[in-house]
Backbone of each chain as ProteinMPNN parsed JSONL, in Angstrom:
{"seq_chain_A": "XXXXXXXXXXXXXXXXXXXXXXXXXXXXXXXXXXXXXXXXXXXXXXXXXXXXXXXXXXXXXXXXXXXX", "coords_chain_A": {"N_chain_A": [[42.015, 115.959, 173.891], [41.651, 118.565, 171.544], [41.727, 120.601, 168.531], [39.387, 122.068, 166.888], [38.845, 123.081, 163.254], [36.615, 125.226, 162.458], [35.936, 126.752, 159.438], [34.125, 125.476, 157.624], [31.845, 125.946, 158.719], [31.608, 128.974, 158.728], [32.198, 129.804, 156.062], [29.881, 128.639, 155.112], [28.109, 130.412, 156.101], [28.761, 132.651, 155.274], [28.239, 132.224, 152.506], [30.015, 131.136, 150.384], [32.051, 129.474, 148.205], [34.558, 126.826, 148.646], [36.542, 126.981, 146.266], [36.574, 129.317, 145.916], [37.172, 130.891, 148.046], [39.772, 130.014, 148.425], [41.154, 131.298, 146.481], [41.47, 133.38, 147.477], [42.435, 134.187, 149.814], [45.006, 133.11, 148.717], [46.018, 130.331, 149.163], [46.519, 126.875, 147.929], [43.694, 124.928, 147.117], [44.06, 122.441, 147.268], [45.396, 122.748, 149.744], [43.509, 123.975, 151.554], [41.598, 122.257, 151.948], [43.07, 120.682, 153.332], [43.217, 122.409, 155.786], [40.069, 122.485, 156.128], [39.366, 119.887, 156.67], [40.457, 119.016, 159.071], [43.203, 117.811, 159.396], [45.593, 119.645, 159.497], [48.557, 120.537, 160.636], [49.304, 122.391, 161.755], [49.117, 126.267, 161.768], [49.46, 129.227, 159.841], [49.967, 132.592, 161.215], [49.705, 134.804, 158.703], [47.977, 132.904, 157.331], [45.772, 132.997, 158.416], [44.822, 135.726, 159.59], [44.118, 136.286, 156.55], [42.094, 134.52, 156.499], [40.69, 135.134, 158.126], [39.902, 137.54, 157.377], [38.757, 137.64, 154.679], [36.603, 135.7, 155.56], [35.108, 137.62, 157.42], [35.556, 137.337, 160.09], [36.207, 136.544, 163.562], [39.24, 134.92, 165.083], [38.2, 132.795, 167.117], [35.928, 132.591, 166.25], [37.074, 130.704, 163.919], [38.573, 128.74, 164.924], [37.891, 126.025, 167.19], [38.438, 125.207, 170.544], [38.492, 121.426, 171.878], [37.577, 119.331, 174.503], [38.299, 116.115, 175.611]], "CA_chain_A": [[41.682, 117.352, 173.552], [42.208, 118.951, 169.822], [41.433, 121.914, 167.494], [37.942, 122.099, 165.779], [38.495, 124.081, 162.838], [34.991, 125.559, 161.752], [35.557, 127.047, 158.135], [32.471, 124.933, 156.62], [30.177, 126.762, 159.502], [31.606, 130.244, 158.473], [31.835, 129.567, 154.406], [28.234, 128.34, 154.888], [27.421, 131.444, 156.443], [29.198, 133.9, 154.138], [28.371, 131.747, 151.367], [31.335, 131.434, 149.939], [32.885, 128.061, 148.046], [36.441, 126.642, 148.813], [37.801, 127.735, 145.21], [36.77, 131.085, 145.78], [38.11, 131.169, 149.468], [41.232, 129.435, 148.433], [41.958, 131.803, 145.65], [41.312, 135.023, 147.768], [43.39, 134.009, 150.509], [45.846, 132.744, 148.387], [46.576, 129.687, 149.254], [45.615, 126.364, 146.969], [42.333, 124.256, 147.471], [44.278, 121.213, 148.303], [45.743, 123.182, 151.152], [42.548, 124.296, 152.147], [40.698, 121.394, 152.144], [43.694, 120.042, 154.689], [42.628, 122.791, 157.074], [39.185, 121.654, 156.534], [39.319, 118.598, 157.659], [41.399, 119.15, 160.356], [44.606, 117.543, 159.151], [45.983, 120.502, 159.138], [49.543, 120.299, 161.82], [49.5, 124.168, 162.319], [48.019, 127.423, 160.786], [50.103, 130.749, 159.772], [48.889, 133.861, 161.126], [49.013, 135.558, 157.474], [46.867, 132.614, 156.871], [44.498, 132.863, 159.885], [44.8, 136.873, 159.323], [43.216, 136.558, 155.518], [40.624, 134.296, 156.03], [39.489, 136.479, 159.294], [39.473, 138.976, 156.767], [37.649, 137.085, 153.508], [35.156, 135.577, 156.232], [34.758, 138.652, 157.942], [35.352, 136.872, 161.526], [37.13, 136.604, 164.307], [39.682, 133.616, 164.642], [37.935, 132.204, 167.765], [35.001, 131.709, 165.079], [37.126, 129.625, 162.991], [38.838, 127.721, 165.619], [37.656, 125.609, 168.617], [39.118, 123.995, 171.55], [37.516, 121.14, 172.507], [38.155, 118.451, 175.472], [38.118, 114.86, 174.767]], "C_chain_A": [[42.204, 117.706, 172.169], [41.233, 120.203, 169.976], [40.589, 121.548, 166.713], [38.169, 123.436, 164.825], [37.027, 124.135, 162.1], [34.947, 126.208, 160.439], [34.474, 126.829, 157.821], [32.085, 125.869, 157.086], [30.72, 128.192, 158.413], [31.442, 130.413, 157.034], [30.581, 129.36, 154.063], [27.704, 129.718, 155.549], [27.881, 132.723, 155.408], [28.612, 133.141, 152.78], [29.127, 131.781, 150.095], [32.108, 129.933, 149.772], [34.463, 128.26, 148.21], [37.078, 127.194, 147.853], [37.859, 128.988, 145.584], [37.536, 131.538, 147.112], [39.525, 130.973, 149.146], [42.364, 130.168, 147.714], [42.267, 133.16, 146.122], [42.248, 134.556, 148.596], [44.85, 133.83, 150.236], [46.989, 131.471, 148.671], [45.539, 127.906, 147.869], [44.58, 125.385, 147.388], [42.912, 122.914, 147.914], [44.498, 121.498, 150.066], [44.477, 123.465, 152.222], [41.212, 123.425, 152.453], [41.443, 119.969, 153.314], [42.996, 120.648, 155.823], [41.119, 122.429, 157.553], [39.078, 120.607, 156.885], [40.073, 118.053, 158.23], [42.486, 118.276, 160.591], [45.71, 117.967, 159.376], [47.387, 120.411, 160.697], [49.546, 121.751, 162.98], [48.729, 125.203, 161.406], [49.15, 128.795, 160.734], [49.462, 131.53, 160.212], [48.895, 134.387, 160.075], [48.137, 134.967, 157.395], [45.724, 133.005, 157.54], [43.599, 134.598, 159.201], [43.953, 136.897, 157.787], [42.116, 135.63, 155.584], [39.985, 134.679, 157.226], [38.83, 137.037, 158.626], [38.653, 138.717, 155.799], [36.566, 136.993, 154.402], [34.471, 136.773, 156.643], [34.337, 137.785, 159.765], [36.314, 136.991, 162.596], [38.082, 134.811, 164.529], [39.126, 132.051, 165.319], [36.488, 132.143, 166.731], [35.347, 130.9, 164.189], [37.775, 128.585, 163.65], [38.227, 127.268, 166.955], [38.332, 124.84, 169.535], [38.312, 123.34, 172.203], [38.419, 119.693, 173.7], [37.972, 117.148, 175.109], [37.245, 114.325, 175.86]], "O_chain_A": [[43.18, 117.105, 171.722], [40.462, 120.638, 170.832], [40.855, 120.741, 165.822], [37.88, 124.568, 165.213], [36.503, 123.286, 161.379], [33.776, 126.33, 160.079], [33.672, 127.751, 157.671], [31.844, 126.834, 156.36], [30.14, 128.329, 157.336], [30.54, 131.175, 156.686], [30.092, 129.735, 152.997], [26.519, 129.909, 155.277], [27.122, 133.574, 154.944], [28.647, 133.935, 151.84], [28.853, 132.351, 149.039], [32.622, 129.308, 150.699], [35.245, 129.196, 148.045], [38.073, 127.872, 148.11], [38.865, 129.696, 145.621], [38.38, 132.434, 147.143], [40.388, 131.733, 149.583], [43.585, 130.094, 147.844], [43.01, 133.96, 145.554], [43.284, 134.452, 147.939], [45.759, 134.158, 150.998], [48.211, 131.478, 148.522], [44.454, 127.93, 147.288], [44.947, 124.972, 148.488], [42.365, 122.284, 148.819], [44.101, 120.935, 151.086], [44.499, 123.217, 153.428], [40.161, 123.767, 152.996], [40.942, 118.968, 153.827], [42.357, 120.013, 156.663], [40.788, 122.165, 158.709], [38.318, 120.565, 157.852], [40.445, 116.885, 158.115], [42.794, 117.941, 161.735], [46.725, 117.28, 159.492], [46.899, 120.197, 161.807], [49.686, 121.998, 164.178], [47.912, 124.942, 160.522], [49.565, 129.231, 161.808], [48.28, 131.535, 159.868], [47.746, 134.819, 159.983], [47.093, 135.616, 157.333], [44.713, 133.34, 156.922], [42.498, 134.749, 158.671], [42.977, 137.645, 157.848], [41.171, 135.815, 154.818], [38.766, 134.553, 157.342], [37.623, 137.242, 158.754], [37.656, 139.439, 155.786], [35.644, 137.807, 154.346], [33.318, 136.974, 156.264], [33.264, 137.712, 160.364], [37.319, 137.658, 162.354], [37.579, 133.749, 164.162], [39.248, 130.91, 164.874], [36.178, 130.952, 166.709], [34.498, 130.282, 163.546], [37.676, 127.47, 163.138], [38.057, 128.127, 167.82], [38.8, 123.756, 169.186], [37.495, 123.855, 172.967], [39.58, 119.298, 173.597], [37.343, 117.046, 174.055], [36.733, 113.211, 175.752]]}, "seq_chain_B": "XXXXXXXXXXXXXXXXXXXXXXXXXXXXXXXXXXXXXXXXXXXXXXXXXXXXXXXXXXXXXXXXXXXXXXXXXXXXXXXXXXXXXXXXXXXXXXXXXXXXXXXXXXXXXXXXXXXXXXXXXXXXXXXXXXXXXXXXXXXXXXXXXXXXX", "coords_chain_B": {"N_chain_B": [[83.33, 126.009, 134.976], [80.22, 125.421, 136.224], [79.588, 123.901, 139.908], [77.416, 121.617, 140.823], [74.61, 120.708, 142.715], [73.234, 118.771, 141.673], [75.342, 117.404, 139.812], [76.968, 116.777, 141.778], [75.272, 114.799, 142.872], [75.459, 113.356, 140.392], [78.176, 112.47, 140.454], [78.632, 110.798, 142.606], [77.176, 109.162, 141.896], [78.057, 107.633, 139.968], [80.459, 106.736, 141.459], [79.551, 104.983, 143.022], [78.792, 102.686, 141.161], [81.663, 102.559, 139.785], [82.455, 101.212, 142.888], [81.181, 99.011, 142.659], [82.221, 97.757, 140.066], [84.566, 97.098, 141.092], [84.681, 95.054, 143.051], [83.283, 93.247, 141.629], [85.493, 92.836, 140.206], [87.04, 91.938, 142.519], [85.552, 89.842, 143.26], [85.742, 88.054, 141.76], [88.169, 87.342, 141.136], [89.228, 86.33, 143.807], [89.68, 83.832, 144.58], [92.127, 82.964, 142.925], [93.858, 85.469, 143.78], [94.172, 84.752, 146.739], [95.445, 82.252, 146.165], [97.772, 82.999, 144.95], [99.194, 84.453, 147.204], [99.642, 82.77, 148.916], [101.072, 81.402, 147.844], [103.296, 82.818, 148.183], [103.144, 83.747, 151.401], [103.209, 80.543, 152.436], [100.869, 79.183, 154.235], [98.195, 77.552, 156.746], [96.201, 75.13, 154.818], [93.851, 74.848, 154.933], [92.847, 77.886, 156.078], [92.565, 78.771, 153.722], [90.33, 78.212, 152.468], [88.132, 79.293, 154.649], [88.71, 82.168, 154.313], [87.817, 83.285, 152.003], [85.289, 82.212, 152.607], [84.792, 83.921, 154.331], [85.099, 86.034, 152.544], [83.271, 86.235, 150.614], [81.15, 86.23, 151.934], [80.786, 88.2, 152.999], [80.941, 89.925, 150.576], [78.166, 89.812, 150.096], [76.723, 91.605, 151.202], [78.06, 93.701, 150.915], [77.559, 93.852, 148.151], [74.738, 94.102, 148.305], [74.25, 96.746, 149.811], [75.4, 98.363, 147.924], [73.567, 98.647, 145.98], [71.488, 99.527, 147.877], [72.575, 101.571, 148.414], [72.723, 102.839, 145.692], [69.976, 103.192, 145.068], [68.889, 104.981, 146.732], [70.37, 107.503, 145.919], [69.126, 107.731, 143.355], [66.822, 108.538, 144.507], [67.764, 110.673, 145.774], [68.761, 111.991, 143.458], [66.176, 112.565, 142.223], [65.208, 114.513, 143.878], [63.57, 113.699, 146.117], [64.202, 113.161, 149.421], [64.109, 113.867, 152.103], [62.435, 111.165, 152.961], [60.361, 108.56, 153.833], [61.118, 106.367, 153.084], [63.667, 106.647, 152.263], [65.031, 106.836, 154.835], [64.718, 104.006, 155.734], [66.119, 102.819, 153.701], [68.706, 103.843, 154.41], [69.04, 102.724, 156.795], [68.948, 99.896, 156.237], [71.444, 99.713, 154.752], [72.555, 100.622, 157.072], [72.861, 98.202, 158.579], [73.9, 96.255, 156.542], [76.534, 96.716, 157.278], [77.075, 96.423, 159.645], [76.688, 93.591, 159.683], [78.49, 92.901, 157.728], [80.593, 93.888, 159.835], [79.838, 91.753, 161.642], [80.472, 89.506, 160.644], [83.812, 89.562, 159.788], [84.813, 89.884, 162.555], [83.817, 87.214, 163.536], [85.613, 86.107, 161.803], [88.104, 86.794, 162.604], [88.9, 84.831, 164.291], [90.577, 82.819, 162.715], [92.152, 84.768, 161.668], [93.729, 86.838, 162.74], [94.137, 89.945, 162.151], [92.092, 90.766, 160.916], [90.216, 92.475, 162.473], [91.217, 95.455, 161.848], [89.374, 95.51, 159.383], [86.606, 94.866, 160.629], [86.079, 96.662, 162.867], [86.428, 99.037, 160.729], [84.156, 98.703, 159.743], [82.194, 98.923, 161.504], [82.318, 100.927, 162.46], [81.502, 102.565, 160.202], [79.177, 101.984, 160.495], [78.079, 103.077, 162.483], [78.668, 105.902, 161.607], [76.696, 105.631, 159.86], [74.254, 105.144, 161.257], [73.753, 107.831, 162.058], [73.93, 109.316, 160.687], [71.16, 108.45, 159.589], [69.58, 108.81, 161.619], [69.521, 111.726, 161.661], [68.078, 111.812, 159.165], [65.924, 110.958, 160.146], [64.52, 113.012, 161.925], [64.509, 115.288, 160.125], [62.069, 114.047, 158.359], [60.332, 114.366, 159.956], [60.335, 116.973, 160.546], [59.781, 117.771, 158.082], [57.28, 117.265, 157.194], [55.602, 118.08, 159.494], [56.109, 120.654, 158.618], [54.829, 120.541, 156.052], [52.528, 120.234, 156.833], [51.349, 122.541, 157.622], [49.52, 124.883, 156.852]], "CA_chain_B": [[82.25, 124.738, 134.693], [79.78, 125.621, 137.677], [79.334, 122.548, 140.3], [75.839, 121.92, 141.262], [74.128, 119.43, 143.413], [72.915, 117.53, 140.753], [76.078, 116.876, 139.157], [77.446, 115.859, 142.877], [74.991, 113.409, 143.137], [75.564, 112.409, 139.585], [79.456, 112.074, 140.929], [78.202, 109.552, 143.781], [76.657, 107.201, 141.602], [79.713, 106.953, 139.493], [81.62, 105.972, 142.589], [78.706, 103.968, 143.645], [79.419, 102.02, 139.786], [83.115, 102.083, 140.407], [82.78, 100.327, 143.687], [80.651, 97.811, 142.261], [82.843, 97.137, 139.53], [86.133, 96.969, 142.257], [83.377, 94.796, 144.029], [82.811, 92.122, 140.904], [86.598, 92.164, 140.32], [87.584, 91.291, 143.638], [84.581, 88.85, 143.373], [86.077, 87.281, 140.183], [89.543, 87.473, 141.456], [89.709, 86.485, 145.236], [90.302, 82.619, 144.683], [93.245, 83.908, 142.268], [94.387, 86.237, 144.882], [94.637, 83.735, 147.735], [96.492, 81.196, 145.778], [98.966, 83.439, 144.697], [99.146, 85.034, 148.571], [99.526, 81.244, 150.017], [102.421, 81.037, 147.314], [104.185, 83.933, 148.543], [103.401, 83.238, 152.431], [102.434, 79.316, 152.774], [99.925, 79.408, 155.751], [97.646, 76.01, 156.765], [95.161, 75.628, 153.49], [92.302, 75.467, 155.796], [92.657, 79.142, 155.812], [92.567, 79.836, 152.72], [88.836, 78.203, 152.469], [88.001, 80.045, 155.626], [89.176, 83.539, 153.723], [87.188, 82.68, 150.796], [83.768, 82.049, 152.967], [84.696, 85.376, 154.687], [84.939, 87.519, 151.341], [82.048, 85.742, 149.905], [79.977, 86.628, 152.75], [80.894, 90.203, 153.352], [80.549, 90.395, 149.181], [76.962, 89.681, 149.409], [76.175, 92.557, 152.0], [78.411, 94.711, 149.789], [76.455, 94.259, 146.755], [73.248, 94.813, 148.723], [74.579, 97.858, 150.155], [75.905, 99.337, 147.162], [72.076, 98.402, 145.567], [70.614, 100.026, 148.535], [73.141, 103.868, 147.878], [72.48, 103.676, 144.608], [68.562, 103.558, 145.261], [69.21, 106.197, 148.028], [71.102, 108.462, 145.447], [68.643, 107.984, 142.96], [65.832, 109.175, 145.164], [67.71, 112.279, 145.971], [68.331, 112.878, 142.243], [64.679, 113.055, 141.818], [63.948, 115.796, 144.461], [62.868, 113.039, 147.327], [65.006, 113.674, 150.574], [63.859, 113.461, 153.474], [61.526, 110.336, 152.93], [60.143, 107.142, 154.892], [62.198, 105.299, 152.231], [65.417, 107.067, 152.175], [65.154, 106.498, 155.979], [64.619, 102.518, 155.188], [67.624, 102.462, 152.675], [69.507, 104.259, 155.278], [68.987, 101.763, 157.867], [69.375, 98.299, 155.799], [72.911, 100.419, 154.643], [73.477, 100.331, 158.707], [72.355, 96.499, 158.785], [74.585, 95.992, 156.016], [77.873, 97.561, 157.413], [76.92, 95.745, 160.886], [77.012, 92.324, 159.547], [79.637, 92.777, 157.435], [81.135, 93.809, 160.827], [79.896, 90.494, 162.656], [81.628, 88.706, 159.382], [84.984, 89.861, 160.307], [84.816, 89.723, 163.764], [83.773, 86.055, 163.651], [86.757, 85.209, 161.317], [89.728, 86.585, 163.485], [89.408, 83.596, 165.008], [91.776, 82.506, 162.326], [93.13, 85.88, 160.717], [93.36, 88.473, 164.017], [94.161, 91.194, 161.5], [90.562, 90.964, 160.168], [89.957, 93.287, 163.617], [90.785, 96.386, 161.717], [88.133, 95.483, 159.092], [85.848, 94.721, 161.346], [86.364, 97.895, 163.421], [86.53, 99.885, 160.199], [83.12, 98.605, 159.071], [82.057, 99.079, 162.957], [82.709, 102.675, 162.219], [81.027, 103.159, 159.036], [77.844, 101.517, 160.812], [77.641, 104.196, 163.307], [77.508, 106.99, 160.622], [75.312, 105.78, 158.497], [73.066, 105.405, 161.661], [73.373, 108.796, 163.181], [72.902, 109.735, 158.841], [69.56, 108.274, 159.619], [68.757, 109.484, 162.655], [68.849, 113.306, 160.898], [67.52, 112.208, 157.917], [64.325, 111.081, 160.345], [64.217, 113.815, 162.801], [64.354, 115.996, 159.049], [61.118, 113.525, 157.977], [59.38, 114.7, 161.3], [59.665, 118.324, 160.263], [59.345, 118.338, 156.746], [55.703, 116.736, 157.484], [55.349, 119.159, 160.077], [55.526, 121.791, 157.744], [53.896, 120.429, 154.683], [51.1, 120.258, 157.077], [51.711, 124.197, 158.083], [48.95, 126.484, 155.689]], "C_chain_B": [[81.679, 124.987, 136.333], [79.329, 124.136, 138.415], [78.491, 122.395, 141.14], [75.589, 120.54, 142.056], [74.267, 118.13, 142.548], [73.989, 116.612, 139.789], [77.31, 116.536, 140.397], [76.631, 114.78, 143.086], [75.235, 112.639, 141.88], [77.175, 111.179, 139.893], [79.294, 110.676, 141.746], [77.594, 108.271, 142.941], [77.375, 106.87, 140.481], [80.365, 106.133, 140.037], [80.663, 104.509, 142.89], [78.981, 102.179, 141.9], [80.546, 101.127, 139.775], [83.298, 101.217, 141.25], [82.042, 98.934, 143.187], [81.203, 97.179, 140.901], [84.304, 96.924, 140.058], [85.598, 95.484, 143.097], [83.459, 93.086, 143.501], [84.23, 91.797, 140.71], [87.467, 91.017, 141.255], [86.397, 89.922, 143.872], [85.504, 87.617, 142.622], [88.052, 86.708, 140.481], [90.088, 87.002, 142.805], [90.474, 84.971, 145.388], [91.538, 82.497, 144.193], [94.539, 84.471, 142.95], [95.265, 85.26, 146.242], [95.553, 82.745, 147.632], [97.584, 81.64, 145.965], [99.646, 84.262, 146.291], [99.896, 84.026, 149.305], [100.538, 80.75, 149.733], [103.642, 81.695, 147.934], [104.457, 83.899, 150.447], [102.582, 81.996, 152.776], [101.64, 79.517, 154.144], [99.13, 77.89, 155.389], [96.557, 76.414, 155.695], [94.018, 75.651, 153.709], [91.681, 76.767, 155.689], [91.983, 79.609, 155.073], [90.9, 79.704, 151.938], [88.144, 79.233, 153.576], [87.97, 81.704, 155.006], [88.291, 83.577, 152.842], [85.643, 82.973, 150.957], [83.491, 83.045, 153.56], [84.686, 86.717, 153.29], [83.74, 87.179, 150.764], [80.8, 86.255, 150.595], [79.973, 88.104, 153.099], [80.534, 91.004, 151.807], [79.394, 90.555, 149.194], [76.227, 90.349, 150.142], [76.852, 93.747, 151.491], [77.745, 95.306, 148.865], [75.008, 94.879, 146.987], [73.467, 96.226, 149.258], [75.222, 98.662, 149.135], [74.385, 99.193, 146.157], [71.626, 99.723, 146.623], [71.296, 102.083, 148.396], [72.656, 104.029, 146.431], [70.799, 103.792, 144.149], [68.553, 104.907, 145.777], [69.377, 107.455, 146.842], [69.739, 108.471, 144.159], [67.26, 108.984, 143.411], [65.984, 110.731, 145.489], [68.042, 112.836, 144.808], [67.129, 113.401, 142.164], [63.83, 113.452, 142.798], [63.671, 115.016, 146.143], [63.667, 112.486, 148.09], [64.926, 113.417, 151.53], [62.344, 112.479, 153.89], [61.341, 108.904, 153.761], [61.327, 105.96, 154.36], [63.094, 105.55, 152.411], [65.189, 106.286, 153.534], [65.587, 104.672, 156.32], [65.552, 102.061, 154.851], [68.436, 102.797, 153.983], [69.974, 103.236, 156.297], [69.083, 100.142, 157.482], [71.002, 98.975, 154.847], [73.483, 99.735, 155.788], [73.537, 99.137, 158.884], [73.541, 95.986, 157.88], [76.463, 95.912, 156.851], [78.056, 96.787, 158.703], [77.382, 93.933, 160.573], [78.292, 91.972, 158.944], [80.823, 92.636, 158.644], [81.258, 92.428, 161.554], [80.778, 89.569, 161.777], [82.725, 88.147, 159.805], [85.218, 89.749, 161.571], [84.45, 88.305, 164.026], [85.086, 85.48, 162.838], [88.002, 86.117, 161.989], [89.213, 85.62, 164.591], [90.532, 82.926, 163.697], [92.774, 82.953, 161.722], [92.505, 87.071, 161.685], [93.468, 89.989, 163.114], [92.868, 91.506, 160.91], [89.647, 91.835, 161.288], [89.727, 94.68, 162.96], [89.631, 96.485, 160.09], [86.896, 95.459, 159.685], [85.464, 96.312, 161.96], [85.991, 99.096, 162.326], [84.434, 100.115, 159.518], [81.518, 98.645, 160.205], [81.103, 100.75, 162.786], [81.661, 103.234, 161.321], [79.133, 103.404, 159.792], [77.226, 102.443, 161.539], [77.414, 105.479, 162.822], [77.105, 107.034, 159.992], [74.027, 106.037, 159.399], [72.493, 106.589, 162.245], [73.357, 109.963, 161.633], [71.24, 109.863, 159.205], [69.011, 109.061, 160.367], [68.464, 110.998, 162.213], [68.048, 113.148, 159.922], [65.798, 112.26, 158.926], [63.391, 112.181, 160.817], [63.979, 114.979, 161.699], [62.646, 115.741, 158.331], [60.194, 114.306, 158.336], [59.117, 115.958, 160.541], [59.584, 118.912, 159.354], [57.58, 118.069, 156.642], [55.092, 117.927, 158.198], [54.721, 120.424, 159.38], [54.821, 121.751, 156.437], [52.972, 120.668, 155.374], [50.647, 121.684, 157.892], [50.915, 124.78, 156.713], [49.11, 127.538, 156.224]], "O_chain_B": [[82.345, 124.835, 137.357], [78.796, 123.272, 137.719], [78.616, 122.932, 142.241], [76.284, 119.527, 141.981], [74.92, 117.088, 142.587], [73.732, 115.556, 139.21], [78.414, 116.107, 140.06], [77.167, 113.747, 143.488], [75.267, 111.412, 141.976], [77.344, 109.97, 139.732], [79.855, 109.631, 141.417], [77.535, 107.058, 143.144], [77.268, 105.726, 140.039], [80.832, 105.09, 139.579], [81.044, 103.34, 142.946], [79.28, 100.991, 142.023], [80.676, 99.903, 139.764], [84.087, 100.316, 140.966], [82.546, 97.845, 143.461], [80.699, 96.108, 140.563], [85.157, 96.548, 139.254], [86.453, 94.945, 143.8], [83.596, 92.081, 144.198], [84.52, 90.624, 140.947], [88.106, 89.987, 141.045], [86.617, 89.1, 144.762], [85.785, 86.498, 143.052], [88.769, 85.849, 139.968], [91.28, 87.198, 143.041], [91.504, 84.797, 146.039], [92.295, 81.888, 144.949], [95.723, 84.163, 142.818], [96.456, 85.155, 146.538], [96.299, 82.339, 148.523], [98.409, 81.183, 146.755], [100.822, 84.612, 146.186], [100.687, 84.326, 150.199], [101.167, 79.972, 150.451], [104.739, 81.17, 148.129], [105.595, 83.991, 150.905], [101.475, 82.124, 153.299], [102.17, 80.16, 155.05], [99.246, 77.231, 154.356], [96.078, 77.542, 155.576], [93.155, 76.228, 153.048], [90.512, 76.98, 155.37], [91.103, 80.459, 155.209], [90.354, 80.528, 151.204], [87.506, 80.121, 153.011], [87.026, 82.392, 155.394], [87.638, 84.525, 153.276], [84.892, 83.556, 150.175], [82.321, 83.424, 153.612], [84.338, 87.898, 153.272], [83.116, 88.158, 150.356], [79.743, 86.604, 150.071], [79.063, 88.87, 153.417], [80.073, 92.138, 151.683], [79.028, 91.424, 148.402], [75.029, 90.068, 150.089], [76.266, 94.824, 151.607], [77.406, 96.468, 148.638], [74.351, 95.691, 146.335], [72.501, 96.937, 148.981], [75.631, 99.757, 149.521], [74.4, 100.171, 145.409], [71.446, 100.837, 146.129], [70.763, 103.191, 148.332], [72.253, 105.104, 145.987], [70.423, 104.351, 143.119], [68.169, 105.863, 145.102], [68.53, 108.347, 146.862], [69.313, 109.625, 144.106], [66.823, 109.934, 142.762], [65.155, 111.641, 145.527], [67.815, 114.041, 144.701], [66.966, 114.615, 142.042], [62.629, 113.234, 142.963], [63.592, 115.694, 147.168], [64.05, 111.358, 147.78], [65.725, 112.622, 152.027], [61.472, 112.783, 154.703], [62.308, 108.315, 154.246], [62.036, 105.126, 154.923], [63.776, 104.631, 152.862], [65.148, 105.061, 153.422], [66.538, 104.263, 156.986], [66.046, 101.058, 155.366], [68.821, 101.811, 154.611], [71.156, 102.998, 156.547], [69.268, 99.279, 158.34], [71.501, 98.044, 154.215], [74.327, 98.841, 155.846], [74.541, 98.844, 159.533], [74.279, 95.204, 158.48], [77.277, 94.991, 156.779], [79.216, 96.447, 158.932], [78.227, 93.276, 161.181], [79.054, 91.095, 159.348], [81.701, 91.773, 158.655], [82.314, 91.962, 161.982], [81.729, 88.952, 162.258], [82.931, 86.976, 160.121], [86.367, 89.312, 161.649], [84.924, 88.049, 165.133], [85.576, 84.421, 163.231], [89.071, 85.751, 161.5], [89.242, 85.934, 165.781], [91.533, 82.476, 164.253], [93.794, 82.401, 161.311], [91.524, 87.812, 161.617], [92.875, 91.001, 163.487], [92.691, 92.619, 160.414], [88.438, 91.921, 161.072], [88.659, 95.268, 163.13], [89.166, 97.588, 159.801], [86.032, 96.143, 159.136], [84.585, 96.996, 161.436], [85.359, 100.064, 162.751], [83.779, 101.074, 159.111], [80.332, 98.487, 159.913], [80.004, 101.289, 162.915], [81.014, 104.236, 161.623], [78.304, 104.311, 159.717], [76.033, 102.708, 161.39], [76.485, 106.2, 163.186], [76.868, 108.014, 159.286], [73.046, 106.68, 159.023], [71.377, 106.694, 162.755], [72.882, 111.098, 161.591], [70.437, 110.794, 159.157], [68.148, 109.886, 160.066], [67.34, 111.478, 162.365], [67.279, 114.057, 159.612], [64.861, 113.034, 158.732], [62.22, 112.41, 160.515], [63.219, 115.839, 162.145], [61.99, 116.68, 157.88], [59.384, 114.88, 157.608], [58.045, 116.165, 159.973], [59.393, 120.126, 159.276], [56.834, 118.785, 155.974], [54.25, 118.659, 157.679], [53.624, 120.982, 159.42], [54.331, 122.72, 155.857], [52.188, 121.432, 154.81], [49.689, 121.755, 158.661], [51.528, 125.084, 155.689], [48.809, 128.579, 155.64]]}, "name": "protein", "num_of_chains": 2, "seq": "XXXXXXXXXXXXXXXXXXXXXXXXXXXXXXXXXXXXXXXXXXXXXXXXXXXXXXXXXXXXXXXXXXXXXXXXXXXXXXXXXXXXXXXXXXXXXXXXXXXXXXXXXXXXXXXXXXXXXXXXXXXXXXXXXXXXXXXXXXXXXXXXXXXXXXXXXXXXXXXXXXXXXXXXXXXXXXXXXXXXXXXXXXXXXXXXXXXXXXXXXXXXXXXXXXXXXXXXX"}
């Protein structure tokens, strides 16, 4: 079982590239290209909390739980 | 004169220097030593080869162990702490300090006082390894959190 994070889907739906996500959120594009491809160990809620808020989503749209 | 990390670890690899020139003396000096020892209390001259093949052999886990701190110390000059390597150094340190131990402990069979070397280097072995063991369990959750956005 693991954590699907979905960024791409939602960035592809806002249309909205990683620099520009990375710089609004405030964190840097390496970092954000950990959480994309689900490297990522853990997640802050500030972080979670600003890219709810850049995407305009909820968090269960950027994360999934899936079963193995 | 304010006293900062960096000029405690510079301190350490002074000492680390120091012991390795205490290290090359006693290298340079032990056959020297023994003579003049053997003059002062005659003992069988068997020994004093025996003594000889014991400093020689504990020298050459010395030198690697004073190689392997002053890697160590360099690494934490330059910032890098709680690493796979330090961990590595850390643990051929403990390997070091261990054999040296078995060394000594194989030669009181003909010099029993070579017990509290042994013992002392026993000692050392156990906190360099329970050094390690934080530095790893430190590894774990510096990773942890690098990988924390």
């Amino acid at each position: 079982m693991k954590i699907i994070v979905n960024i791409d889907v939602m960035m592809a739906k806002r249309k909205i590239s990683a620099g520009d996500l990375a710089e609004r959120i405030g964190i840097t594009p390496a970092n954000l290209s950990i959480l994309k491809n689900g490297k990522a160990k853990a997640i802050r809620f500030s972080t979670l909390m600003s890219l709810c808020h850049e995407l305009q989503c909820q968090p269960g749209d950027i994360l999934e739980f899936r079963e193995d | 004169m304010e006293w900062t990390k960096d000029k405690s670890t510079g301190l350490s690899i002074i000492c680390v220097y120091i012991f390795a020139l205490l290290l090359l003396a006693a290298d340079i000096s032990a056959p020297f030593l023994l003579e003049w020892s053997n003059r002062l209390i005659p003992s069988d001259p068997s020994h004093g080869v025996y003594a000889l093949i014991t400093l020689y052999s504990a020298s050459i886990f010395a030198w690697i162990c004073l190689y392997l701190l002053w890697r160590l110390l360099h690494n934490l000059k330059g910032g890098m702490v709680f690493t796979t390597e330090n961990i590595r150094l850390l643990r051929g340190i403990s390997w070091c300090c261990a054999t040296v131990a078995a060394v000594f402990l194989v030669s009181m069979l003909y010099f029993l006082p070579y017990f509290v070397v042994a013992a002392a280097a026993l000692f050392m072995m156990l906190i360099v390894r329970i050094v390690k063991n934080i530095f790893q369990q430190a590894a774990e959750m510096k990773s942890d959190l690098d990988l924390t956005i």
